[in-house]
C-alpha atoms as one frame of an Amber mdcrd trajectory, in Angstrom:
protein
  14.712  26.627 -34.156  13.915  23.270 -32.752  16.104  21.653 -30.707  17.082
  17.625 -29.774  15.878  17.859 -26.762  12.183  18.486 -27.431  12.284  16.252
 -30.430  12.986  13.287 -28.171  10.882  14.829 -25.519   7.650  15.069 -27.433
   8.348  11.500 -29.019   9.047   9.836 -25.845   5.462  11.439 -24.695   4.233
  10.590 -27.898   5.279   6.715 -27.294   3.869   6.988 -23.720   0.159   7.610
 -24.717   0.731   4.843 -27.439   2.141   2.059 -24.659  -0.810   3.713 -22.416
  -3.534   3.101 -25.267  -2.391  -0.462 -26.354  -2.950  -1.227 -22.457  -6.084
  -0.448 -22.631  -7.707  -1.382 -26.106  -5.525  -3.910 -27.130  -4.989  -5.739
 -23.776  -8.336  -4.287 -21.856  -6.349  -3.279 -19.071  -7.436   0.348 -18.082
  -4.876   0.862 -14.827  -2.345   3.233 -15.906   0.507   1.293 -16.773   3.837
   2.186 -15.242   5.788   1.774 -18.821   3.413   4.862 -19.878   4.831   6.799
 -16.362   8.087   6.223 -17.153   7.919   7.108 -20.532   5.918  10.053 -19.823
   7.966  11.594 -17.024  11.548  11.010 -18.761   9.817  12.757 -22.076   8.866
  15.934 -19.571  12.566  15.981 -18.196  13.791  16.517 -21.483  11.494  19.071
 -21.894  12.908  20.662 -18.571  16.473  20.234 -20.172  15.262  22.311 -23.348
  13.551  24.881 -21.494  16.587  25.276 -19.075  18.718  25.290 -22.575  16.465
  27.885 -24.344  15.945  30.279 -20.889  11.883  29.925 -21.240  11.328  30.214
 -17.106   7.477  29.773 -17.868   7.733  26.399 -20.024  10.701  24.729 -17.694
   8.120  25.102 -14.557   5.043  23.556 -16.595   6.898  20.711 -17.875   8.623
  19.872 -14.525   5.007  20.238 -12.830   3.698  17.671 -15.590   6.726  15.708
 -14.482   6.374  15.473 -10.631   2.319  14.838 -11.474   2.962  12.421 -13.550
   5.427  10.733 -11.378   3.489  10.974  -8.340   0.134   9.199 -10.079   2.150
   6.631 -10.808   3.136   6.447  -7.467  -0.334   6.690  -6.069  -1.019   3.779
  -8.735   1.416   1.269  -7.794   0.515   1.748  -4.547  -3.448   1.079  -5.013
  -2.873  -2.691  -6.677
C-alpha cells in the first residue's frame, strides 16, 4: 500500500523538476536554481522517512544518497556564482 510519505515525497520532486524547468525555458536561466535543491532534497527525506517506516534498507540508502548529492550540488552551485 502506498503511504503519505512517498506521496508528498514524489510530488515535492515532482514540483522540483517543474521550478527547475520554468528556470530554464521560461526565464532562460540554466544554473540550477536553489528553489529546485530545496525542493528536491526535502522530497528525498521523505522518501528516507518512508523507507525507514516500511524497513526497505536498500531504498532508504538510495534516496538519502540522492539527498546528500543533491544537497551538495547545490552547494557546489552557490558557491560557483
Amino acid at each position: 500500500m502506498v503511504n503519505g510519505w512517498m506521496i508528498i515525497g514524489l510530488l515535492l520532486i515532482i514540483l522540483g523538476w517543474m521550478v527547475q524547468l520554468y528556470y530554464s525555458r521560461a526565464r532562460k536561466i540554466f544554473a540550477l536554481s536553489m528553489k529546485f535543491v530545496v525542493i528536491y532534497v526535502v522530497g528525498c527525506l521523505l522518501l528516507v522517512i518512508d523507507a525507514i517506516r516500511t524497513g526497505n534498507l536498500l531504498i532508504w540508502i538510495l534516496n538519502l544518497a540522492a539527498a546528500v548529492l543533491a544537497f551538495l550540488a547545490g552547494y557546489y552551485a552557490k558557491k560557483a556564482r
